[in-house]
Every structure is written in structure tokens, then in C-alpha cells.
C-alpha positions as CSV (number, residue, x, y, z in Angstrom):
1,X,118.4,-9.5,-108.5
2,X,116.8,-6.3,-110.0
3,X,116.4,-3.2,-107.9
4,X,112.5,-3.9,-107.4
5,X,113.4,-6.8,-105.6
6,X,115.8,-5.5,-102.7
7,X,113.0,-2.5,-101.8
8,X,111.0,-5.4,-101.1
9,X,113.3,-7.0,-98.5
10,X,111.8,-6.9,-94.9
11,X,114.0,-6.2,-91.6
12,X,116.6,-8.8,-90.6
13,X,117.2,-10.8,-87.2
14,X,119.5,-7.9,-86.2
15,X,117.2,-5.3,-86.9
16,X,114.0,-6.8,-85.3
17,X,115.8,-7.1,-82.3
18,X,117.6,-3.6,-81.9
19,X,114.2,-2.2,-82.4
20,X,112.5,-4.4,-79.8
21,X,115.4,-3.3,-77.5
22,X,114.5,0.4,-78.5
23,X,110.9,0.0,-77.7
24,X,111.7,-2.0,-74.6
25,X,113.7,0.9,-73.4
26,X,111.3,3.7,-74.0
27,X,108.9,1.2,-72.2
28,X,110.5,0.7,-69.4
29,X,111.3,4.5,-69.3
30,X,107.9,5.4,-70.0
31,X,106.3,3.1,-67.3
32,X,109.2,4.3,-64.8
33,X,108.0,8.1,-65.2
34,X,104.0,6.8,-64.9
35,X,105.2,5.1,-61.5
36,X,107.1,7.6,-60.1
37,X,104.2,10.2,-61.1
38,X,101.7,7.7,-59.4
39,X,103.9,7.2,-56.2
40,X,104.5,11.5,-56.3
41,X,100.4,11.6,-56.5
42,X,99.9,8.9,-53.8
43,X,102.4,10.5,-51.8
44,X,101.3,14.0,-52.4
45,X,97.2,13.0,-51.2
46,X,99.2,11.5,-48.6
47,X,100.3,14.7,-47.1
48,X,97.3,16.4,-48.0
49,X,94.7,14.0,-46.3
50,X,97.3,14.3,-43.6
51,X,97.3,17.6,-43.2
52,X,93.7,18.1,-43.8
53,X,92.5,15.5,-40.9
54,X,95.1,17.3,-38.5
55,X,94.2,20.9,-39.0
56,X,90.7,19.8,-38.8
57,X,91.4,18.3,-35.5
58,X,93.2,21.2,-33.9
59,X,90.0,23.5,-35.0
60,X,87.7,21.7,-33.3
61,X,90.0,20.9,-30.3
62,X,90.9,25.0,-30.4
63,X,87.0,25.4,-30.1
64,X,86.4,23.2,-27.0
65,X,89.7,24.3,-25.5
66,X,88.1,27.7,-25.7
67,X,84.7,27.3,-23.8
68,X,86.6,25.4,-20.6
69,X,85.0,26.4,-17.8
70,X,82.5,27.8,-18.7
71,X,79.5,25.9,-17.0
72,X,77.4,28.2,-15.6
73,X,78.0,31.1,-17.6
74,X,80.8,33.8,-17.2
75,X,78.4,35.7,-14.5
76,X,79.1,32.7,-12.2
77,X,82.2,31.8,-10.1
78,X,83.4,28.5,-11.7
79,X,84.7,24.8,-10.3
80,X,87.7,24.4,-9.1
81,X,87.4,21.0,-9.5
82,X,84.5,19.1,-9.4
83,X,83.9,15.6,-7.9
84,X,81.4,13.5,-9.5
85,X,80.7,10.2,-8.0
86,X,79.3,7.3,-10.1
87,X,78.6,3.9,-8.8
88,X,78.8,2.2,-12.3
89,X,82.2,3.2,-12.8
90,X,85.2,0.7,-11.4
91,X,87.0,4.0,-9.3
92,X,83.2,5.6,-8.1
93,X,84.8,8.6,-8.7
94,X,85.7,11.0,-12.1
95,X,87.2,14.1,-10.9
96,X,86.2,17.0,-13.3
97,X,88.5,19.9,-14.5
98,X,87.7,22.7,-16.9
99,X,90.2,21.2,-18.7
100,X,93.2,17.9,-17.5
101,X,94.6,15.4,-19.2
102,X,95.1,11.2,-17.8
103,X,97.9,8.8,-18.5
104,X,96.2,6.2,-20.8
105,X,98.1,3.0,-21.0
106,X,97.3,0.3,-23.9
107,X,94.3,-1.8,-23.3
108,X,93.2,0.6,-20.3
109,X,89.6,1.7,-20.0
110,X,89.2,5.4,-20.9
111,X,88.7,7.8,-17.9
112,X,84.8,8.4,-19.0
113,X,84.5,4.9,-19.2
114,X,83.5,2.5,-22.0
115,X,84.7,2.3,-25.4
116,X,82.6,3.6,-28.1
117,X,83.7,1.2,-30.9
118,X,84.5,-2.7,-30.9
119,X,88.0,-3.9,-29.3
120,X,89.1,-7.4,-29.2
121,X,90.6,-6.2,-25.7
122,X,87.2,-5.7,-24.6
123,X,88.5,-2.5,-23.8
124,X,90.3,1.0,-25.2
125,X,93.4,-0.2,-26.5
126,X,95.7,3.4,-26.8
127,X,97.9,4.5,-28.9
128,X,101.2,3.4,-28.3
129,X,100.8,0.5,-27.1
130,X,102.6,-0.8,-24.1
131,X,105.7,-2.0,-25.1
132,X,106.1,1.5,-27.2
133,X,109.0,3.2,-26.4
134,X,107.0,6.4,-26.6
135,X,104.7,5.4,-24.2
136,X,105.9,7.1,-21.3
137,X,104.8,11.1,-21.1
138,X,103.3,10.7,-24.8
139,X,99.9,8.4,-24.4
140,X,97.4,11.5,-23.0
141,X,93.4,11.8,-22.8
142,X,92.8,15.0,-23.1
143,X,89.5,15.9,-20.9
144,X,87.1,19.2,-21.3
145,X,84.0,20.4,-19.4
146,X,82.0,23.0,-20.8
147,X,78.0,23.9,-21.6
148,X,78.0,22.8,-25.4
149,X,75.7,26.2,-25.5
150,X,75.8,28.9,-23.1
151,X,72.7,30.9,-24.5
152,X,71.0,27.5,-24.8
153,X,71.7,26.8,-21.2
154,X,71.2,29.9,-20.1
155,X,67.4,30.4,-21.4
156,X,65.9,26.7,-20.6
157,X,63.0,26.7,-18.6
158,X,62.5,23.6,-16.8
159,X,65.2,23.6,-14.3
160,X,67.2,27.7,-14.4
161,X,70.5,28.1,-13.1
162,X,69.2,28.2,-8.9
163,X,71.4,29.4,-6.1
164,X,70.5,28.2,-2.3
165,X,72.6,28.9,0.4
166,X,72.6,26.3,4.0
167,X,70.8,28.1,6.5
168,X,71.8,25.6,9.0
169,X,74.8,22.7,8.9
170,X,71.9,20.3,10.6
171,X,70.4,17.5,8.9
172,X,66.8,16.5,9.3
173,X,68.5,13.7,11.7
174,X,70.3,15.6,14.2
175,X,73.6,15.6,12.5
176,X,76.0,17.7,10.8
177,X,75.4,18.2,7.4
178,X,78.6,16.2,6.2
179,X,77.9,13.1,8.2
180,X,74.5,13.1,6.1
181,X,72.9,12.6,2.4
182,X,70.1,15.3,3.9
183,X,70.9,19.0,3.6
184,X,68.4,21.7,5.1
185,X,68.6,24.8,3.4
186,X,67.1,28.4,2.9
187,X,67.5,30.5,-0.5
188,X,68.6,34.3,0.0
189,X,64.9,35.4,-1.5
190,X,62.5,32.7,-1.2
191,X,63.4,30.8,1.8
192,X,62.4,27.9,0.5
193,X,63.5,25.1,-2.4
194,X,60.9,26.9,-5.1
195,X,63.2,26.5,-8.5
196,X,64.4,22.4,-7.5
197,X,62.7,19.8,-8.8
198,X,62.6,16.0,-8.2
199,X,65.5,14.0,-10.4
200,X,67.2,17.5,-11.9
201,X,71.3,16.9,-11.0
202,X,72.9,19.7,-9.1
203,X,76.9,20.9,-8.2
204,X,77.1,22.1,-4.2
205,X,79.3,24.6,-4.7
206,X,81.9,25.2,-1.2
207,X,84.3,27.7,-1.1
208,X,87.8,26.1,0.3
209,X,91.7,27.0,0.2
210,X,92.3,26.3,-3.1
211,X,88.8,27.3,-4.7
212,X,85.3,26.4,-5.5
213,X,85.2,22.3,-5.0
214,X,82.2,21.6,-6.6
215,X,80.2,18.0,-5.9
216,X,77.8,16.6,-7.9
217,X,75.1,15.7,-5.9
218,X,71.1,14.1,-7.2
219,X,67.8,15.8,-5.9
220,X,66.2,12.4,-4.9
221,X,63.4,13.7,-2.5
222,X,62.7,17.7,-1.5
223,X,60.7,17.5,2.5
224,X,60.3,18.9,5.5
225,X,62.7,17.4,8.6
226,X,60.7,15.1,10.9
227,X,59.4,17.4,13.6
228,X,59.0,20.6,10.9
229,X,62.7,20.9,11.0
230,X,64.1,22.7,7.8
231,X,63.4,22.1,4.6
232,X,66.3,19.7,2.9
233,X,67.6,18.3,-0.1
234,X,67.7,14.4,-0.1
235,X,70.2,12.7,-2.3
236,X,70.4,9.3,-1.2
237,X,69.5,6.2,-2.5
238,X,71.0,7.5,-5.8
239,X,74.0,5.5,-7.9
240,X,75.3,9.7,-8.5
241,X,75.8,9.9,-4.3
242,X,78.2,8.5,-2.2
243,X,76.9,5.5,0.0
244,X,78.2,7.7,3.3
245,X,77.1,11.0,2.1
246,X,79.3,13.9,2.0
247,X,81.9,12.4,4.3
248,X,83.0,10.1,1.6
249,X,83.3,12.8,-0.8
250,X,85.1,14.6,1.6
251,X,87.6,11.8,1.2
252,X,88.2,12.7,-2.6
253,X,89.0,16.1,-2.0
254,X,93.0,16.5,-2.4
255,X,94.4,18.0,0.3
256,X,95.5,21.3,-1.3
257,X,91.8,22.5,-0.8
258,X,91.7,21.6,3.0
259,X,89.8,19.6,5.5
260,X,85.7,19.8,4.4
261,X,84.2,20.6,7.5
262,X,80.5,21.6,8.5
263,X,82.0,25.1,8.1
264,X,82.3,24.3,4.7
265,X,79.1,23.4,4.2
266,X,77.5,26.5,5.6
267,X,79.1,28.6,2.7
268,X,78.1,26.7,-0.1
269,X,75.9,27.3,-2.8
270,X,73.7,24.5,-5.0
271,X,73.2,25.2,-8.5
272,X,70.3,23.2,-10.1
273,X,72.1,21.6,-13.2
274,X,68.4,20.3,-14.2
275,X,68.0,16.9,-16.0
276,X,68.8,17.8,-19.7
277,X,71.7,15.4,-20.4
278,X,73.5,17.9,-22.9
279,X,73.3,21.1,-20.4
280,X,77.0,20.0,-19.4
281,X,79.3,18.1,-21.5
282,X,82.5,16.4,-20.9
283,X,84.6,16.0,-24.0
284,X,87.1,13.8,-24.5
285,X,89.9,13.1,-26.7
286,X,92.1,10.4,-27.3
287,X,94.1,8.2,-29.4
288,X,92.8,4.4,-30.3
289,X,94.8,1.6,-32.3
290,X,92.2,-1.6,-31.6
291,X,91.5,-1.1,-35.1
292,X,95.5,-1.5,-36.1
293,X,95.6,2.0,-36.9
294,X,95.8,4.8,-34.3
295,X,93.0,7.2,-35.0
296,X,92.5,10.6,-32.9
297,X,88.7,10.3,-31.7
298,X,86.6,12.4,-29.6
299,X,83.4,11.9,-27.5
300,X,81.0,13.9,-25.5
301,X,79.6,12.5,-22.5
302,X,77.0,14.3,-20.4
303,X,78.7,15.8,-17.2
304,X,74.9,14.8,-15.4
305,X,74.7,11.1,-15.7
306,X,78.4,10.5,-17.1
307,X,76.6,9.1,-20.5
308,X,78.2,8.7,-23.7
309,X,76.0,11.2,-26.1
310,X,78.3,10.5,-29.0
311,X,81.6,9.9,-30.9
312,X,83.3,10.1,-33.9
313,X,86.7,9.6,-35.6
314,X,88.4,12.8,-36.2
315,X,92.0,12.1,-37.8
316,X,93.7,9.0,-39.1
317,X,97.0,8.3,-38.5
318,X,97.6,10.7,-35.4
319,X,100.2,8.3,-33.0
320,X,101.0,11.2,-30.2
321,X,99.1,13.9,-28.3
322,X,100.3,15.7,-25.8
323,X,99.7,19.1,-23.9
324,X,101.6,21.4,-21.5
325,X,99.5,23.9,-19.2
326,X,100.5,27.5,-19.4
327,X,100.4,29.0,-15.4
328,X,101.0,31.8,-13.2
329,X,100.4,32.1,-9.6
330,X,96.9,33.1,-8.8
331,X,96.1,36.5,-8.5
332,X,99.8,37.7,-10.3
333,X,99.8,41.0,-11.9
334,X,99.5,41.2,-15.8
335,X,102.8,40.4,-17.6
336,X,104.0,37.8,-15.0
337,X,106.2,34.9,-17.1
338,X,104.3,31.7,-17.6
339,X,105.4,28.2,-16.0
340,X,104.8,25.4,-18.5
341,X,103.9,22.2,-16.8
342,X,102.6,18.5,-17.5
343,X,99.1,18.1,-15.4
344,X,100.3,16.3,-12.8
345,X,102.4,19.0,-11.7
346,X,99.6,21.7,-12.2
347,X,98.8,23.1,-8.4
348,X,95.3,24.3,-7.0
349,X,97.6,27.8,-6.5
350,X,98.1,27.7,-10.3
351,X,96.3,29.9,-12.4
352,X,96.3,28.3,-16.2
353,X,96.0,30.7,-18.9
354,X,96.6,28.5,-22.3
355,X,96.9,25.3,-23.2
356,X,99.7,24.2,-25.4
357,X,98.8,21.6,-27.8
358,X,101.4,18.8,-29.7
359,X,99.8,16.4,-32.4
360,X,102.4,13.9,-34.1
361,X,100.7,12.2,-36.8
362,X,102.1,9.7,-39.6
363,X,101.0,8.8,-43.2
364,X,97.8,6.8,-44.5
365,X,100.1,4.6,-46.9
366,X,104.3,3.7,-46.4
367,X,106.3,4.5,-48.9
368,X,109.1,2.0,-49.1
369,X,111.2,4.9,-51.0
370,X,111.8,7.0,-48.2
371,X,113.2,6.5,-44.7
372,X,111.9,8.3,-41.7
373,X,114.1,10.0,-39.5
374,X,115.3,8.1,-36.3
375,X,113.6,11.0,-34.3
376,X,110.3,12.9,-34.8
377,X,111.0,16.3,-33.3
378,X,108.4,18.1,-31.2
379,X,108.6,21.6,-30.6
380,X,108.6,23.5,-27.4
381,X,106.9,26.4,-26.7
382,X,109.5,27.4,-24.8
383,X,113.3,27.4,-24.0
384,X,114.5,25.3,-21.5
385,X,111.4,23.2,-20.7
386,X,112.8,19.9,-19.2
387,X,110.9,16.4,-18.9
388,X,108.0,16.2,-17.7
389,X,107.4,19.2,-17.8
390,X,108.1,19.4,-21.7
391,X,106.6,18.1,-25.1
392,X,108.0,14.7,-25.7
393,X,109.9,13.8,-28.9
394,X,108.5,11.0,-31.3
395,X,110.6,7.9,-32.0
396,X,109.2,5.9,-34.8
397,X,108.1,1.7,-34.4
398,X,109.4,-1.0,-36.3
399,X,106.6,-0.5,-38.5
400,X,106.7,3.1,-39.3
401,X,110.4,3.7,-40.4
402,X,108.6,4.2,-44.5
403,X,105.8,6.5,-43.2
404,X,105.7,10.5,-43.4
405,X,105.5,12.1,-40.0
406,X,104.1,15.8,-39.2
407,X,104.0,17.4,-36.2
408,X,101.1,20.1,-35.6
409,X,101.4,22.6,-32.8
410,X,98.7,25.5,-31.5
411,X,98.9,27.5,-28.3
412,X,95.1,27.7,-26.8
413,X,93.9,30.3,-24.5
414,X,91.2,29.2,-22.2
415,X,89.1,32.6,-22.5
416,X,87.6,32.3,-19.0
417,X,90.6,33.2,-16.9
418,X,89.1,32.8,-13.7
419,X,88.1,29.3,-13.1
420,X,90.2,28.2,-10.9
């Protein structure tokens, strides 16, 4: 064989397949480096989403948080509480805060009623649901009432902010004023209803124990009594009033505030709401999982007809929220130590001064890589702070032990410090 022959001689059997090996290996190596940089990126717009939606959420929840209480402008002594009666809704009654929170159990209607979005429940299904061990102390709707607008509130023109004080605790039928849907009553200037109109929605404002208890009450008919008794305020027939009148609101009344008597009723104050349906909002926020994937939503509803104006999805992926209420003692001197407490232990002789806000949320995608821990953390804002009155650690579901948990925190002052 001469030498020109051999150059010509092609790879053998051995060689072929150690350099198909090679090539197979720096593959598999290369393709191993593109899917770990692919799961890196995934999990990296993970976070970021994650973070994004959350923030967002607490920015928007730190602006509502921030106008509680103020409904009539910070001139104006604020509600207590406020008792709004609705014969549409299943309880007749949705008693208002500046700002509360409500237990929300899985497939239980939302406390402003309705659900905004379809649910094969026919109703809200919450985040956890029922057989969550997280359920307990973690499932919250967090409620707000506030004027979306002060200045905008402030400068209408077809129904302004109107104070009338009773004159008299007589009705136009020879009753006390609490037995009746028909309230005679003399402004301080005018001595007369000049300022109230026909279908505008207004709060009687009466001064008890425990504050302002404020009742939301429809201008039906304005007349003069049978007889040229007083001038009143008619309220019934109206689905917004009590079929008895003030005596049934005076049922709803928790007994902190006292007995409403006719006494009562000769202090207060009404202050014409109008009849725009955005003048006073209640904003609500909660978690939903009809969808099969808890999202943190939040609605406005007008605080006039109890309406839904609108909704909208705020943050994928949120599983917990929860919030502790900041107090002191009314009227304590500046510098006296705060008492964190869950809502239901919050007392009409507590002062509130800042909300403290937990949001647990959990990744968009699992990532079978990685292993949660048994226990998502929750921070307190305090030392010490014992259940319920304390933030409520996280415990991830059987279908959340590959997903990426962050917990999101704020401390909110409410910057109207004396609505209670």
C-alpha cells in the first residue's frame, strides 16, 4: 500500500463512536446549562412578578388604609360605627367601621355581598379553603370606608354636607322618635329641612358611651306632621330602613355604646350623604381561589346603596392576609405603649392608631427543584404577641410544598386619629 493510500483512510468503528460519545456529552452538558439557565430565568420572573404584584398591593392597600374615616371631612366628628341596614342582604344588616376585618370561610358570601366574578359555588369561595389547616385566624376581609375624594365631596352641589339637630323626640304620630320611621326636626339656622332633598341617603349621627353610632337612614318623604306638627324626615317604605324604625336599629347597636333611648335621639345630628353613589365608598379586600388559584382582589361598593361600583384582581398567588390593630385607650396621653389586637378583641374604648398588615404570597409556577419549608414564618410587629391576638404563621398544602413563598409586611397609620 503506498503512503497516498493510508491519508486516504476514513475513521474506524472505534473512532466514530468515541466521537459520538464526545459530542453526546458536550450535548447533554450543553442542554443541561440551557435548562438550568431557563428554570434560573423562569424562577427569577417568578420572584419578580411576585414581588411586583405584592408591593403593588400593599401601595394601594397603604392608600385606602390611610383615608379611613374620613367621611365627612376632617372638620367633622366621625362614626363610631355605623349601622347600615339593607333588606337585600341575607343578615339586613352590614355594620360599618372606618376600617375592620370579617372571618371568611370557603364558599361563604363576602360581607358586602355578591361575588364579582363566576364561582361554581355560586358563591365566594376564600382562600384557604375549609379543610386548610391555615384556615383558622388566617382567612380575613379586610373592610374600609372612606370618601374616594374629599375635595370632590366636599364641593358638590346637589346635596352639601347638612347638619339638623331634633328639636323635639315626637313623631308626627304621637310617639317617641325611636318607636317611629318619622323624625321632626329643626336646623340650628334655618329651622327648617332647606338643604334635604327627596331620595338623597343620610347618617343620623347620636352621640352614646362609646362614640358617634351613626345609622344610615333614606329621605323617603320631607312634610309637615298632621295637625301642623313639626316638620319631619320620613324614611319608611324604603329597602335602606328597618321595617320597625329606629327601634330595630336600636337592636344592632352592641351594648358597649348603651341603651338608644329618645334621649339619644334628641342629640343627634343628620348629615345629608346626597344620592351620588361614589360620595362614600366601602372598599373591600379579600382573597378568592374559585378560580383554582387564590388571587388578592379588591372592590369598591358605594356606602349609599351597598352597590358594587367595581373590582379588579390585584395580586396572583397571595394565600394569607391578615391584620393586627394597633390601640391605646381613648383619650391617653402621647407616648402611651400600643396594644396589638385581632378585630374581634378591638373595644369601643379603644383608640386605633395603625394597622399592621401581613401578606403571605406563593409562586406563579412550582419548581419541582426546590422544597418549601415546613413553615412560612410571619413576622410580628411586636414581642410577645400571643394568638389571636398575633399574625399567624403559614403552613404550606399538599400542593404547594415546590412553590416559593414571601411574606410582605407594612405598618399603616390611619391619619385621622379621632374617629372613634
Amino acid at each position: 500500500m503506498d503512503k497516498s493510500e493510508s491519508t486516504e483512510r476514513g475513521l474506524t468503528l472505534i473512532e466514530l463512536m468515541v466521537s459520538l460519545a464526545v459530542a453526546t456529552i458536550l450535548g447533554l452538558a450543553i442542554l443541561g446549562v440551557i435548562t438550568y439557565g431557563a428554570a434560573r430565568d423562569r424562577a427569577s420572573s417568578n420572584a419578580t412578578d411576585l414581588n411586583d404584584n405584592a408591593r403593588a398591593a400593599l401601595t394601594l392597600l397603604t392608600r385606602d388604609v390611610a383615608s379611613a374615616g374620613f367621611m365627612f371631612g376632617a372638620a367633622q366628628s366621625q362614626c363610631a360605627i355605623t349601622l347600615s341596614y339593607d333588606g337585600g342582604f341575607p343578615s339586613g344588616y352590614v355594620p360599618m367601621n372606618p376600617i375592620w376585618t370579617v372571618p371568611q370561610a370557603a364558599g361563604q358570601t363576602l360581607p358586602m355581598g355578591g361575588s364579582p366574578i363566576p364561582s361554581t359555588s355560586g358563591a365566594i369561595e376564600n382562600y384557604p379553603a375549609s379543610t386548610n389547616t391555615n384556615a383558622a385566624g388566617v382567612a380575613q376581609v379586610l373592610l374600609i370606608s372612606s370618601a374616594p375624594s374629599v375635595s370632590t365631596y366636599i364641593a358638590q352641589t346637589s346635596a352639601p354636607i347638612y347638619i339638623v339637630q331634633f328639636g323635639t323626640t315626637q313623631s308626627s304620630s304621637g310617639g317617641g322618635a325611636i318607636s317611629s320611621t318619622q323624625l321632626p326636626v329643626s336646623t340650628l339656622q334655618l329651622n327648617s329641612t332647606t338643604g334635604i332633598s327627596q331620595g338623597d341617603t343620610a347618617f343620623l349621627q347620636v352621640p352614646m358611651n362609646g362614640g358617634n353610632v351613626c345609622m344610615r337612614i333614606p329621605i323617603v318623604n320631607i312634610g309637615t306632621a298632621t295637625g301642623g306638627g313639626a316638620t319631619y324626615i320620613d324614611s319608611k317604605p324604603s329597602s335602606y330602613m328597618p321595617p320597625n324604625g329606629y327601634s330595630d336599629f336600636a337592636s344592632q347597636i352592641p351594648s358597649s355604646y348603651g341603651t338608644l333611648t329618645n334621649s339619644n335621639l334628641l342629640h343627634s345630628r343628620i348629615l345629608d350623604l346626597g344620592q351620588t353613589a361614589d360620595t362614600l365608598e366601602i372598599i373591600q379586600y379579600w382573597i378568592d381561589d374559585s378560580q383554582g388559584f387564590p388571587v388578592l382582589w379588591r372592590a369598591t361598593y358605594s356606602a349609599l346603596t351597598d352597590a358594587m361600583i367595581q373590582s379588579e384582581a390585584l395580586a396572583p398567588g397571595v394565600v394569607s392576609l391578615q391584620v393586627l390593630f394597633d390601640t391605646v385607650p381613648k383619650g391617653s396621653p402621647t407616648g402611651t405603649p400600643l396594644t396589638w389586637k385581632s378585630w374581634p378583641d378591638v373595644a369601643s374604648t379603644d383608640q386605633i392608631v395603625t394597622a399592621d398588615v401581613a401578606i403571605v404570597a406563593r409562586s406563579l409556577h412550582s419548581d419541582p427543584a426546590y422544597t418549601a419549608p415546613a413553615t412560612i414564618v410571619v413576622p410580628q410587629p411586636a414581642s410577645g404577641l400571643v394568638s389571636p391576638d398575633a399574625f399567624v404563621n403559614y403552613v404550606p398544602q399538599t400542593n404547594e410544598v415546590h412553590d416559593h413563598f414571601s411574606v410582605y409586611t407594612a405598618q399603616l397609620a390611619l391619619r385621622n386619629l379621632t374617629w372613634n
